[in-house]
LOFIVEX-615283 format. One record per atom (N, C-alpha, C, O): y, x, z. Coordinates in steps of 0.2 Angstrom, whole numbers, padded with zeros to 4 digits, always signed. Example, Ala and Ser with C-alpha at 12.3 -4.5 7.8 and 13.67 -1.06 7.14 Angstrom:
2
-0028+0066+0039/-0022+0062+0039/-0016+0066+0039/-0017+0071+0042/-0011+0064+0035/-0005+0068+0036/+0000+0064+0039/+0006+0067+0040/
***
This chain:
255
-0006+0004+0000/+0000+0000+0000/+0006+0004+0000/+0008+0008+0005/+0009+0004-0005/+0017+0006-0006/+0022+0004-0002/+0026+0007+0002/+0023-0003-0003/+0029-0007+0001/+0027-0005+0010/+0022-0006+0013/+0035-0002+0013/+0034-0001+0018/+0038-0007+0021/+0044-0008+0018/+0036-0010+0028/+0038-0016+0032/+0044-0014+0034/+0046-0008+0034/+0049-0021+0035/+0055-0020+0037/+0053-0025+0046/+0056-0029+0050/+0048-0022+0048/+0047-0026+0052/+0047-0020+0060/+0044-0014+0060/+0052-0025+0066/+0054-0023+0069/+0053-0024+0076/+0057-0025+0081/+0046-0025+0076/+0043-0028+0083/+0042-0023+0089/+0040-0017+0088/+0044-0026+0096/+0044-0017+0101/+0051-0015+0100/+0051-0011+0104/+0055-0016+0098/+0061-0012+0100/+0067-0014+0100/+0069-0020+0098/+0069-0010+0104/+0076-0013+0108/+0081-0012+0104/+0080-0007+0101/+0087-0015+0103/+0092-0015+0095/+0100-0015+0103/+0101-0018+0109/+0103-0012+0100/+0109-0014+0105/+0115-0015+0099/+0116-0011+0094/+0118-0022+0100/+0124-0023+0095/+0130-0024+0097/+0131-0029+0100/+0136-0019+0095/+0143-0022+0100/+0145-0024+0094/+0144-0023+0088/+0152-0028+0097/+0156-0035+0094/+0152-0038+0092/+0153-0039+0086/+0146-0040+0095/+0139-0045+0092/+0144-0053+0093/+0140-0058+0093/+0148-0053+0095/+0150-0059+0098/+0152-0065+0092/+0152-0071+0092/+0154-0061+0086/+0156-0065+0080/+0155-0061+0074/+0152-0055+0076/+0156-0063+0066/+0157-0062+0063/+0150-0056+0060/+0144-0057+0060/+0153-0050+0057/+0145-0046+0054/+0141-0043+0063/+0135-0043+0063/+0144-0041+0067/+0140-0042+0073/+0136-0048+0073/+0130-0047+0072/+0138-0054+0076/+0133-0059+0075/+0130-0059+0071/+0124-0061+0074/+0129-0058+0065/+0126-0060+0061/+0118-0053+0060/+0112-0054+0060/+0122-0046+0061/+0116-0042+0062/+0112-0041+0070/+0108-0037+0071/+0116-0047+0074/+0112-0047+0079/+0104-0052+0080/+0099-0052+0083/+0106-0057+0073/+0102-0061+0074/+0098-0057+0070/+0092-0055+0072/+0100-0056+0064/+0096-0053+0058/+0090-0047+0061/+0085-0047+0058/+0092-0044+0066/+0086-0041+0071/+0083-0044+0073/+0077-0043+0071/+0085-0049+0077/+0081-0053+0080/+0074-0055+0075/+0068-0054+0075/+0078-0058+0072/+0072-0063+0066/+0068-0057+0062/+0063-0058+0058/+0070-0051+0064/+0065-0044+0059/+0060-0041+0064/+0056-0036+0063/+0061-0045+0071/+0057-0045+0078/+0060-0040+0083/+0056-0039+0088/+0066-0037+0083/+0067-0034+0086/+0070-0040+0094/+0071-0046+0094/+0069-0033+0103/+0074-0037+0105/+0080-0035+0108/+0080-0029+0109/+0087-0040+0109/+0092-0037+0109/+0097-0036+0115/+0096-0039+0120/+0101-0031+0114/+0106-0031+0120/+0112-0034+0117/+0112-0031+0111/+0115-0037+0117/+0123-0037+0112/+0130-0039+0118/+0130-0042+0123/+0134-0036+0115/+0139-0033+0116/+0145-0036+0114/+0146-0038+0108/+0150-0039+0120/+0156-0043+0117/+0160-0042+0122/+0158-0040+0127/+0168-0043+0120/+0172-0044+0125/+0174-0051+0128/+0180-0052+0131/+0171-0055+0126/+0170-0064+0126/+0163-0066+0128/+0158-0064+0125/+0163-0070+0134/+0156-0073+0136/+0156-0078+0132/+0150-0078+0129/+0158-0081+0130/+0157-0089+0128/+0156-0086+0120/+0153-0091+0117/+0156-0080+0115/+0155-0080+0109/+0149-0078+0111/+0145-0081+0107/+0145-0071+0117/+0139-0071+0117/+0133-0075+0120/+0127-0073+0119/+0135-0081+0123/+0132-0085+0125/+0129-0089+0119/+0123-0091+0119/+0134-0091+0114/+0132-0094+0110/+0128-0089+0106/+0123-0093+0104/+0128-0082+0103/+0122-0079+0101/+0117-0076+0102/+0114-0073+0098/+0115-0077+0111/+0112-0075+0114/+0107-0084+0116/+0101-0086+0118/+0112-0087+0114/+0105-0094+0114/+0103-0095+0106/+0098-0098+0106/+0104-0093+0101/+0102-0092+0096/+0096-0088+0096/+0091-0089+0094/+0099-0081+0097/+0092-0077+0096/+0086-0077+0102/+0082-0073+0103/+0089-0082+0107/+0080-0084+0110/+0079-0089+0110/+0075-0091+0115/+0080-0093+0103/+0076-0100+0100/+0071-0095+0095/+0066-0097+0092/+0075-0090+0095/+0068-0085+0088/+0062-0084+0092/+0057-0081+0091/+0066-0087+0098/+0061-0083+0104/+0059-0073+0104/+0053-0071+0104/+0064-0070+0104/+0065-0064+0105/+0070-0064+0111/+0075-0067+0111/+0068-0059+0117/+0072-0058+0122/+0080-0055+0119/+0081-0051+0114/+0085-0057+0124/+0090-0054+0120/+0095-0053+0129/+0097-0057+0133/+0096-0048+0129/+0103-0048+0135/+0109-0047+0132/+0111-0044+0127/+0115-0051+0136/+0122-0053+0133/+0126-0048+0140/+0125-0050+0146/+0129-0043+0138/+0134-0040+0143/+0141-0041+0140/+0141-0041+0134/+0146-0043+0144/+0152-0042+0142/+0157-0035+0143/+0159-0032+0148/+0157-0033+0137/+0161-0026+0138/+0166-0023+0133/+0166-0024+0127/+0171-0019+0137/+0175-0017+0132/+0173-0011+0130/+0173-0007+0135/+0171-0008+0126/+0169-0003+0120/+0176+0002+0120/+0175+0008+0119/+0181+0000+0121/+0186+0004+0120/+0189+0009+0129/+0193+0013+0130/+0184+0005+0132/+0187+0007+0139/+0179+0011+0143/+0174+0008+0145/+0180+0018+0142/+0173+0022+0145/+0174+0021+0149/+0169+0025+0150/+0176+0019+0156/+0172+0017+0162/+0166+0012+0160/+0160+0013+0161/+0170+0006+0157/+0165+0001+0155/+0159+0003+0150/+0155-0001+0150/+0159+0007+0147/+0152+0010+0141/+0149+0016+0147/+0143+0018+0146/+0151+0017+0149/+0147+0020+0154/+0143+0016+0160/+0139+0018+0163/+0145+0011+0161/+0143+0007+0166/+0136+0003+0163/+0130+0002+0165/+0141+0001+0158/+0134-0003+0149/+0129+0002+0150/+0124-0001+0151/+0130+0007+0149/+0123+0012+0146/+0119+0014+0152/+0114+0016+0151/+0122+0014+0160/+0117+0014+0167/+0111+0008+0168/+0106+0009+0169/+0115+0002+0166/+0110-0003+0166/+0105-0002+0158/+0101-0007+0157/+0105+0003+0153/+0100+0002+0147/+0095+0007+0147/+0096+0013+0145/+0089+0004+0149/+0085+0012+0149/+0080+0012+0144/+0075+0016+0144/+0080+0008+0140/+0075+0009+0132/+0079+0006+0127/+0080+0000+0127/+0081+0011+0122/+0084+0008+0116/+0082+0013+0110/+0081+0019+0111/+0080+0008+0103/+0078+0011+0097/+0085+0012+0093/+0086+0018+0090/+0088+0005+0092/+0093+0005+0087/+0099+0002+0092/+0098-0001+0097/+0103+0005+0088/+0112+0006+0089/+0113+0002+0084/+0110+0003+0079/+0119-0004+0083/+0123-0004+0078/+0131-0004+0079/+0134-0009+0080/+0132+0001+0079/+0139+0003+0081/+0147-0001+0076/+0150+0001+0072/+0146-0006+0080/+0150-0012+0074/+0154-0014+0076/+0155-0019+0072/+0158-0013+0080/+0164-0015+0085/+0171-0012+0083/+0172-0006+0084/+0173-0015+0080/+0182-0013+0077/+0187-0016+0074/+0186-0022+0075/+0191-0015+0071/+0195-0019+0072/+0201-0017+0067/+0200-0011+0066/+0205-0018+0064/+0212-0016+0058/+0220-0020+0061/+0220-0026+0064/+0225-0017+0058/+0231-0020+0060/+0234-0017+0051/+0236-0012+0049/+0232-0021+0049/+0237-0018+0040/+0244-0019+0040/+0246-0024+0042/+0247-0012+0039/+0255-0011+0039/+0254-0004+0031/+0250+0000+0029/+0261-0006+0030/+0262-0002+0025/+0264+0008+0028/+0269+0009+0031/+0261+0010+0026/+0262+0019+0030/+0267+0020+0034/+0266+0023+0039/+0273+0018+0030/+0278+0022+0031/+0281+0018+0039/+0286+0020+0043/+0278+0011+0041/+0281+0007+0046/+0274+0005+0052/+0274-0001+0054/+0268+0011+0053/+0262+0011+0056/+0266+0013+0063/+0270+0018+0064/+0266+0009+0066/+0269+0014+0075/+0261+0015+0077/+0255+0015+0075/+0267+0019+0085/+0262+0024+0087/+0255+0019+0091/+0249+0019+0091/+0259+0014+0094/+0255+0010+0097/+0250+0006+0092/+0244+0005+0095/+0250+0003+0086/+0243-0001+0081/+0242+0006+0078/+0240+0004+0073/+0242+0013+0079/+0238+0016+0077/+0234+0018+0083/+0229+0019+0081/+0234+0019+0088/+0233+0020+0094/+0225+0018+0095/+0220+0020+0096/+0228+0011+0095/+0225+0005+0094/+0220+0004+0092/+0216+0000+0095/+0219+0006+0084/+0215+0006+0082/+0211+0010+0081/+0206+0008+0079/+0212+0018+0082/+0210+0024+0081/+0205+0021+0088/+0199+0021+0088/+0208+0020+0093/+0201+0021+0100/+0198+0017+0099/+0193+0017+0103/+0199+0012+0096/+0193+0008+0094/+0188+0009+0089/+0182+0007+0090/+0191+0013+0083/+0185+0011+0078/+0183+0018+0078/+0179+0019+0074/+0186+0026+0082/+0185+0031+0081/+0182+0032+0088/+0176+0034+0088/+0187+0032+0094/+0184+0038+0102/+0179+0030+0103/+0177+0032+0108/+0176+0024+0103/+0174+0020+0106/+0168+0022+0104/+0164+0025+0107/+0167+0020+0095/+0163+0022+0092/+0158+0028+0093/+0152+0027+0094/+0163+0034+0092/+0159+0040+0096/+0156+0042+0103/+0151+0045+0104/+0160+0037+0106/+0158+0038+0116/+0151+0033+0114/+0145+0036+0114/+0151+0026+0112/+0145+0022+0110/+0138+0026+0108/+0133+0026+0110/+0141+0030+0102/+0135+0032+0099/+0132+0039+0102/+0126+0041+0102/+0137+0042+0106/+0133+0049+0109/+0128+0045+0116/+0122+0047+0117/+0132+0041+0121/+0125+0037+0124/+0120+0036+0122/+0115+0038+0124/+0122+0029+0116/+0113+0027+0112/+0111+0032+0111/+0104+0030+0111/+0112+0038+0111/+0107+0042+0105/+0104+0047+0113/+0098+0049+0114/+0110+0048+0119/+0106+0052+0125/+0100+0046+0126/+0095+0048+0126/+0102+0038+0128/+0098+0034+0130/+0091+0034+0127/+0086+0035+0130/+0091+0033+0120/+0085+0038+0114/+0081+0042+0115/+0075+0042+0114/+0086+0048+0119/+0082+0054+0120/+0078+0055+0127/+0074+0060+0128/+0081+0049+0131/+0075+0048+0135/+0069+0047+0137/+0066+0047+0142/+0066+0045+0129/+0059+0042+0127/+0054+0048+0125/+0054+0051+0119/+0049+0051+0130/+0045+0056+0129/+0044+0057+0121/+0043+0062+0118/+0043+0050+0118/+0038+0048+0111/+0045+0048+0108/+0044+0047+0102/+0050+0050+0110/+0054+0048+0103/+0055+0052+0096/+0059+0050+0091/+0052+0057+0095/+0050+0060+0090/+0047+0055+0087/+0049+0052+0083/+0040+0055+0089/+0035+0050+0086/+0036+0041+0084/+0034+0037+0080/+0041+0039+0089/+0044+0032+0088/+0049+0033+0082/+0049+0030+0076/+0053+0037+0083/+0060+0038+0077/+0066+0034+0082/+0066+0033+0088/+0072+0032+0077/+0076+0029+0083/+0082+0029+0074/+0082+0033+0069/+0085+0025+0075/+0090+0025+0070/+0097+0021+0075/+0097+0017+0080/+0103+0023+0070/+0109+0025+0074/+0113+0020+0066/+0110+0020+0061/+0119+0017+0067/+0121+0013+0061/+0127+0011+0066/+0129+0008+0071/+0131+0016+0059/+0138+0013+0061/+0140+0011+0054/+0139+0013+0049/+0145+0004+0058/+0148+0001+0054/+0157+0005+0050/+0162+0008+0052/+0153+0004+0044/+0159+0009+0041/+0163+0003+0036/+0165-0002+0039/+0165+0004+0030/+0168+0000+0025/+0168+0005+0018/+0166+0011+0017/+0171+0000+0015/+0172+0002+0007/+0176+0009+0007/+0175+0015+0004/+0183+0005+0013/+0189+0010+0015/+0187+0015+0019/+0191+0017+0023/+0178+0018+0018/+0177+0023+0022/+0175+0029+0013/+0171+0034+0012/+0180+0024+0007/+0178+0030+0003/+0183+0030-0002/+0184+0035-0005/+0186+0024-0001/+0192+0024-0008/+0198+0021-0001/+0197+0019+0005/+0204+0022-0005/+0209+0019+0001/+0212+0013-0001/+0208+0011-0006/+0217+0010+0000/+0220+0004-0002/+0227+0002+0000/+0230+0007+0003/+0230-0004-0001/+0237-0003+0000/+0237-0003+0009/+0231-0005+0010/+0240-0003+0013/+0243-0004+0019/+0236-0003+0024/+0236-0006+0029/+0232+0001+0021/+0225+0001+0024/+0226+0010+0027/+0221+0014+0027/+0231+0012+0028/+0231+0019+0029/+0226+0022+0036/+0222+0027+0036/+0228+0017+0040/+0225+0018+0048/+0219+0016+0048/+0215+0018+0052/+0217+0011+0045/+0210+0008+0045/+0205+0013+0041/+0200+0017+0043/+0209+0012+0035/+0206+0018+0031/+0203+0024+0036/+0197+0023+0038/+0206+0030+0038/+0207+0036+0042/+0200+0035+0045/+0195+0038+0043/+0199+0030+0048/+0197+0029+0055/+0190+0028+0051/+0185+0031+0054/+0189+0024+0045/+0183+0023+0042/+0180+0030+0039/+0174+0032+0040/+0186+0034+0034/+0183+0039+0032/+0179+0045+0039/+0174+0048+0039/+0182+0045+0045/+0179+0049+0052/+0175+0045+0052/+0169+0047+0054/+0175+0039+0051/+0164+0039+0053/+0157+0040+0047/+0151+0040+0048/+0163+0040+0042/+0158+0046+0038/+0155+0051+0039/+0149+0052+0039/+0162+0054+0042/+0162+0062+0043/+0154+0062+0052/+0149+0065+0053/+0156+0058+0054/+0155+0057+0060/+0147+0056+0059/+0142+0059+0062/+0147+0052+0054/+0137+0051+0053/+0133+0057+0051/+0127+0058+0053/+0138+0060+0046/+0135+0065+0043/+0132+0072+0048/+0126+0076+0047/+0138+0072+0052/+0136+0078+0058/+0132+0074+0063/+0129+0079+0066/+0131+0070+0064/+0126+0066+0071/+0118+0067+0066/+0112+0068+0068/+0120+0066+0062/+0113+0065+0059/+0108+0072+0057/+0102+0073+0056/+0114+0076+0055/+0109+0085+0056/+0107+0085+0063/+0102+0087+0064/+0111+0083+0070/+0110+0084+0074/+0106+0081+0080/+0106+0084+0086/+0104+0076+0077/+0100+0071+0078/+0092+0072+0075/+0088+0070+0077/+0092+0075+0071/+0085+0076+0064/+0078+0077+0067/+0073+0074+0064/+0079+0081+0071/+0075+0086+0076/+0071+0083+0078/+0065+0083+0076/+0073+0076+0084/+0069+0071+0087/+0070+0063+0084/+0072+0058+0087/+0068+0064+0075/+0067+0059+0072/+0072+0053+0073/+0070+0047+0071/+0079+0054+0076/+0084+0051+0075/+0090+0048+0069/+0096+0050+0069/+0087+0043+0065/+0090+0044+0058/+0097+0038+0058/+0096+0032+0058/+0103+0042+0056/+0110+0040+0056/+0114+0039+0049/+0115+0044+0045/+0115+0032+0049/+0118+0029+0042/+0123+0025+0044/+0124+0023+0050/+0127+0024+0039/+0132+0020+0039/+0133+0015+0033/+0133+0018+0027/+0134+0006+0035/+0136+0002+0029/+0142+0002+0029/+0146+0004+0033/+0142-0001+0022/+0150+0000+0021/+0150-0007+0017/+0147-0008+0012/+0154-0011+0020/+0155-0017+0016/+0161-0018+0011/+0166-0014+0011/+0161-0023+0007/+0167-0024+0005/+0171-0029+0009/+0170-0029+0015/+0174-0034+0006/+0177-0039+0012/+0171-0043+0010/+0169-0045+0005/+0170-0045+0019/+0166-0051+0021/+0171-0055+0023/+0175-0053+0027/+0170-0063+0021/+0173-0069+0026/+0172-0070+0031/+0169-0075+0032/+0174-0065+0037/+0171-0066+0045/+0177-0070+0046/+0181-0071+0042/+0178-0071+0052/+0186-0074+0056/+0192-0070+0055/+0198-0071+0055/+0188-0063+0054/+0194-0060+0054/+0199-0057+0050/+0205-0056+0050/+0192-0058+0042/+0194-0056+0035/+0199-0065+0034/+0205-0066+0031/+0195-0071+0037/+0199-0076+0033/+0205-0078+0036/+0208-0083+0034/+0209-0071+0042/+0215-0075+0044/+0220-0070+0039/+0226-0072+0040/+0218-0065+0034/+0220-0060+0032/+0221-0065+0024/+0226-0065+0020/+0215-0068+0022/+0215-0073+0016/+0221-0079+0014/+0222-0082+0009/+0223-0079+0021/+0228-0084+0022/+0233-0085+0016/+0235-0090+0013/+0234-0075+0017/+0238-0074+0010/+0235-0075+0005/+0230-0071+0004/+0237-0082+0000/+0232-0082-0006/+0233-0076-0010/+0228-0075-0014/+0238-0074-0011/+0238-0068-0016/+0235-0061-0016/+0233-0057-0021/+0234-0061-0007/+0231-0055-0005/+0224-0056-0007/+0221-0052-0010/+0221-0063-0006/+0214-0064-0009/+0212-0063-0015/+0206-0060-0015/+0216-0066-0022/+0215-0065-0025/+0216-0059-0029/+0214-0058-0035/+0219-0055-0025/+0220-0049-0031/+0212-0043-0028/+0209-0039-0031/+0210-0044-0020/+0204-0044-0017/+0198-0044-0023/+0194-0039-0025/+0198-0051-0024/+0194-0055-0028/+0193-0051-0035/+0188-0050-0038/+0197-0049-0038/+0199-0045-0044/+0194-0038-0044/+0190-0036-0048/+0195-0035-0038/+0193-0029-0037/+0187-0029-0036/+0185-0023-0036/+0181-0033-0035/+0175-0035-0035/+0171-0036-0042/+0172-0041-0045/+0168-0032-0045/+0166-0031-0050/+0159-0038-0050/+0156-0041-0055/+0159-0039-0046/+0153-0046-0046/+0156-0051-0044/+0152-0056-0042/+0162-0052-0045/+0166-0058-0044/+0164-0062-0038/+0163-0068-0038/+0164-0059-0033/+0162-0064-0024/+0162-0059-0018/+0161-0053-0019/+0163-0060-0014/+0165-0059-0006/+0159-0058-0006/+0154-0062-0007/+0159-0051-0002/+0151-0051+0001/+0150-0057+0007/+0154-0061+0008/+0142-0058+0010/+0143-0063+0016/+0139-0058+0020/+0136-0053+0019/+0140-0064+0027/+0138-0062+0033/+0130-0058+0032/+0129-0052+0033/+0125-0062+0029/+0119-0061+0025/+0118-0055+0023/+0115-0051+0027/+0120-0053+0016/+0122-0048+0014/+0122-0040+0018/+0117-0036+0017/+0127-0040+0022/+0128-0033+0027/+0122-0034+0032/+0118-0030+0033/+0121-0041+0035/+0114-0040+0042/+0107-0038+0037/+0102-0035+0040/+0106-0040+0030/+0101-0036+0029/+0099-0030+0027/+0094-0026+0025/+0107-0028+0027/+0107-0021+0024/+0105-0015+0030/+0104-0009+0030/+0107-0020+0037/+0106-0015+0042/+0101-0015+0045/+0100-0010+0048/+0096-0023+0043/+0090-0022+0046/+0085-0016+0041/+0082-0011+0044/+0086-0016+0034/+0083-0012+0030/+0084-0004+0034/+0080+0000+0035/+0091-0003+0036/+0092+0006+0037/+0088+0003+0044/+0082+0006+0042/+0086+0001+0050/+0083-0002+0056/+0075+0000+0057/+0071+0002+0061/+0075-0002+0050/+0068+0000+0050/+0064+0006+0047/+0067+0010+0043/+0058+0005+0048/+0054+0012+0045/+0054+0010+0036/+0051+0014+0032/+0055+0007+0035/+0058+0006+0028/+0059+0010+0025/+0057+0013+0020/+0066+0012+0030/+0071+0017+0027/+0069+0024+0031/+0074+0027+0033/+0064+0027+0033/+0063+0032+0037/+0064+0039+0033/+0062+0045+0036/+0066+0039+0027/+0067+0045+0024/+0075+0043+0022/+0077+0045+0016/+0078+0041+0025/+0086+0039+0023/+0090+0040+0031/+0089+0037+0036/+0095+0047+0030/+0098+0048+0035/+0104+0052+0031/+0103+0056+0027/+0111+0051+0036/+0117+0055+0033/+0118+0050+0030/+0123+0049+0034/+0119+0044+0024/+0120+0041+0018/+0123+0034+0021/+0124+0032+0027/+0126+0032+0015/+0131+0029+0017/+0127+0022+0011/+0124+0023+0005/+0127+0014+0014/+0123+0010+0010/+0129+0006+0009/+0132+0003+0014/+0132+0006+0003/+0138+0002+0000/+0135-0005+0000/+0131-0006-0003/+0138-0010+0004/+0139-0017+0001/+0144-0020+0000/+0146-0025+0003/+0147-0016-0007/+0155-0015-0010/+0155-0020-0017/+0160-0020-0020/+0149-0023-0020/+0150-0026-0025/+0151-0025-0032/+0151-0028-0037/+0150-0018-0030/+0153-0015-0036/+0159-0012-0037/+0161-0010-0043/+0164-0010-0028/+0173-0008-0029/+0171-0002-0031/+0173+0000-0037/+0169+0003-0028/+0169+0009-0026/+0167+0013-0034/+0169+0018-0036/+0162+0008-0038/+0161+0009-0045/+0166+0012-0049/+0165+0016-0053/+0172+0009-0047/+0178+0012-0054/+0179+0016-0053/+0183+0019-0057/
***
């Protein structure tokens, strides 16, 4: 048999900002590929509601409320997790201004979010990982949430951008570093998905449709879309895939 299983039973998946949007959606999408979950939000009431979804799959799931952005609280998060296989480092966030009018404060902002959070996140997952005598033998996969604008830039996307191309960089180096004890580190990269947060951005219809233009498959990626792409790098599917970057860009990054 050729085809290798995307199937993910036995293991512990931890997902922050699982509370909405491609979070929710790749917390479930674990779930349903048998994994069980921790997920991660700064809202109980958004992970109540996805923490009662993925135990009608009947897969255990624990809900912490945590800010990702504040290392007392990810250090507290990672005291209480003592077996995790998968990471999906997905917690972030954009403030679009034009360069020349970016203050210090919405880059700040965003940079400790989508950059020092990211990294303090993923060097725990990967110590917690490293607690498993067998983890050579189990493997362990690390996924961070990147974008399109972790390869091409765009208008008013300067800070967002920045912050996506360092988790390029970021995967590239975790994942020689990581190698040794079968730790394999990827990043998706989406184009615009219609979460809450892309459709308050839609608002502007011209901003959409000129969006819309750049999409070489004429549609918005969906929530679907990215959670299957993560279960794929998740699993021993992808066990010879590390470093690499899985475009779910439609076709932008093409021209």
């Amino acid at each position: 048999m050729f085809l290798k299983p995307q199937n993910l039973n036995n293991k512990k998946a931890l997902v922050t900002g699982a509370g909405k949007g491609i979070g929710k959606a790749c917390a479930i999408a674990l779930a349903e590929a048998g994994a069980d979950l921790i997920i991660i939000s700064r809202t109980k009431k958004d992970l109540d509601k996805v923490q009662n979804t993925i135990q009608k799959i009947q897969k255990k799931c624990i809900s912490i409320v945590c800010d990702v952005s504040n290392h007392l609280e990810v250090v507290e998060l990672f005291s209480k997790i003592k077996k995790l296989d998968i990471l999906v480092n997905n917690a972030g966030t954009n403030r679009p201004q034009h360069f020349t009018k970016v203050t210090k404060q919405d880059m700040d902002y965003v940079v400790d979010l989508n950059i020092k959070a990211a990294f303090n996140v993923a060097q725990y997952a990967a110590k917690t990982m490293l607690l498993s005598k067998k983890r050579k033998q189990i493997g362990g996969s690390i996924i961070n949430m990147s974008s399109q604008l972790g390869h091409v830039g765009a208008p008013n996307r300067s800070v967002y951008s920045m912050t996506k191309f360092g988790i390029e960089g970021l995967t590239k180096s975790m994942c020689v570093d990581l190698a040794k004890n079968n730790i394999r580190v990827n990043c998706v990269c989406p184009t615009y998905v219609e979460t809450p947060m892309v459709k308050h951005f839609f608002k502007d219809k011209k901003f959409k449709s000129s969006v819309l233009k750049n999409i070489p498959l004429g549609r918005f990626a969906s929530e679907s879309d990215v959670a299957t792409a993560v279960v794929f790098l998740a699993s021993n599917a992808s066990s010879m895939i590390t470093g690499s970057s899985l475009l779910v860009d439609g076709g932008w990054t093409a021209k």
